[in-house]
C-alpha positions in Angstrom: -32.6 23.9 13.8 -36.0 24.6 15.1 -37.8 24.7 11.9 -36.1 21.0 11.3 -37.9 18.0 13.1 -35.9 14.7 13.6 -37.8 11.3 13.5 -36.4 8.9 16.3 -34.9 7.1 13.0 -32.9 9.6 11.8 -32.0 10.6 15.3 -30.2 6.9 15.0 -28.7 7.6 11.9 -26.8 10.7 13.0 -25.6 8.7 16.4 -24.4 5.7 13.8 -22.3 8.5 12.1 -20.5 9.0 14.9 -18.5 12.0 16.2 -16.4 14.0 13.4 -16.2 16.1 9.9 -19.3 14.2 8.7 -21.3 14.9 11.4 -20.4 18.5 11.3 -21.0 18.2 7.8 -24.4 17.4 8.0 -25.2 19.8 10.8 -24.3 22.6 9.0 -26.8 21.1 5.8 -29.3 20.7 8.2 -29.1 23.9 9.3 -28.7 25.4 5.9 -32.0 23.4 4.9 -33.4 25.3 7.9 -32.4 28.4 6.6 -34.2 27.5 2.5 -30.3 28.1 1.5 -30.6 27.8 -2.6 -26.8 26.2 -2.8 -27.8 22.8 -1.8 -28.0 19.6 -3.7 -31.9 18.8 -3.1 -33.8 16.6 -5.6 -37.3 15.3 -5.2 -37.7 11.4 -5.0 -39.2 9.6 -8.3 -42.7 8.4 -7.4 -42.8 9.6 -3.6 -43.8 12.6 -4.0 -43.2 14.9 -1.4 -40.3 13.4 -0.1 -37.3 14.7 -1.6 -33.7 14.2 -0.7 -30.8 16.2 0.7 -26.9 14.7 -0.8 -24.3 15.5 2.0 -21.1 13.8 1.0 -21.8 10.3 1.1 -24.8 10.0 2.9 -28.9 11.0 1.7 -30.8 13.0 4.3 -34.8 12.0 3.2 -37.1 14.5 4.3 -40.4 15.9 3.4 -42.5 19.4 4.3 -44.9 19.0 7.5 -48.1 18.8 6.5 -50.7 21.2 8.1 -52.8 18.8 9.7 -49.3 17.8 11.6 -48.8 19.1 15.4 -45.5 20.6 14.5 -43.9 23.9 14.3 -41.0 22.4 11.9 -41.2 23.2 8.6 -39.5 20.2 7.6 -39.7 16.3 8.8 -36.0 14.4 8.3 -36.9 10.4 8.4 -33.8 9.1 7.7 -30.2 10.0 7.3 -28.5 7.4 5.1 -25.1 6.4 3.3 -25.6 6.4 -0.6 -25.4 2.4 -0.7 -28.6 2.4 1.2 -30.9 4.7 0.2 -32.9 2.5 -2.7 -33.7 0.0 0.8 -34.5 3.1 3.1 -36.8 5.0 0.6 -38.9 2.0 0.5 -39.4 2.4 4.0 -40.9 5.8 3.8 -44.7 6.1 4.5 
């Protein structure tokens, strides 16, 4: 997942999801989103433009292109990995 960088937050998020088929789960999205695979559910996020977000199951994966002027060589910055309940209160969070 190299072109994929993790914030500390949604390093969290994955650890709160514990070990099991929904981890898996999302790995293999993550890596798919690595890969620009077509088949996934992406939408962008009404009025936060760029972030857009990733369904896996239950749970929201919030992410957003790196920017040029950032010191990455990711192609893609996840922020937060979140059940469906709480993605209105995490989205609010994003800068």
């Amino acid at each position: 997942m190299e072109r994929i960088a993790l914030a500390r937050r949604a390093v969290e998020d994955l650890r709160r999801i514990g070990p099991g088929a929904e981890l898996r789960r999302m790995r293999r999205s993550l890596e798919a989103l690595a890969t620009d695979a077509q088949d996934l559910d992406v939408k962008l996020l009404a009025d936060r433009t760029p972030w857009m977000r990733l369904r896996v199951g239950d749970y929201r994966v919030l992410y957003r292109p790196v920017t040029s002027d950032e010191p990455s060589e990711a192609s893609y910055l996840v922020a937060r990995v979140v059940h469906r309940g709480d993605l209105e209160r995490a989205v609010d969070t994003l800068e």
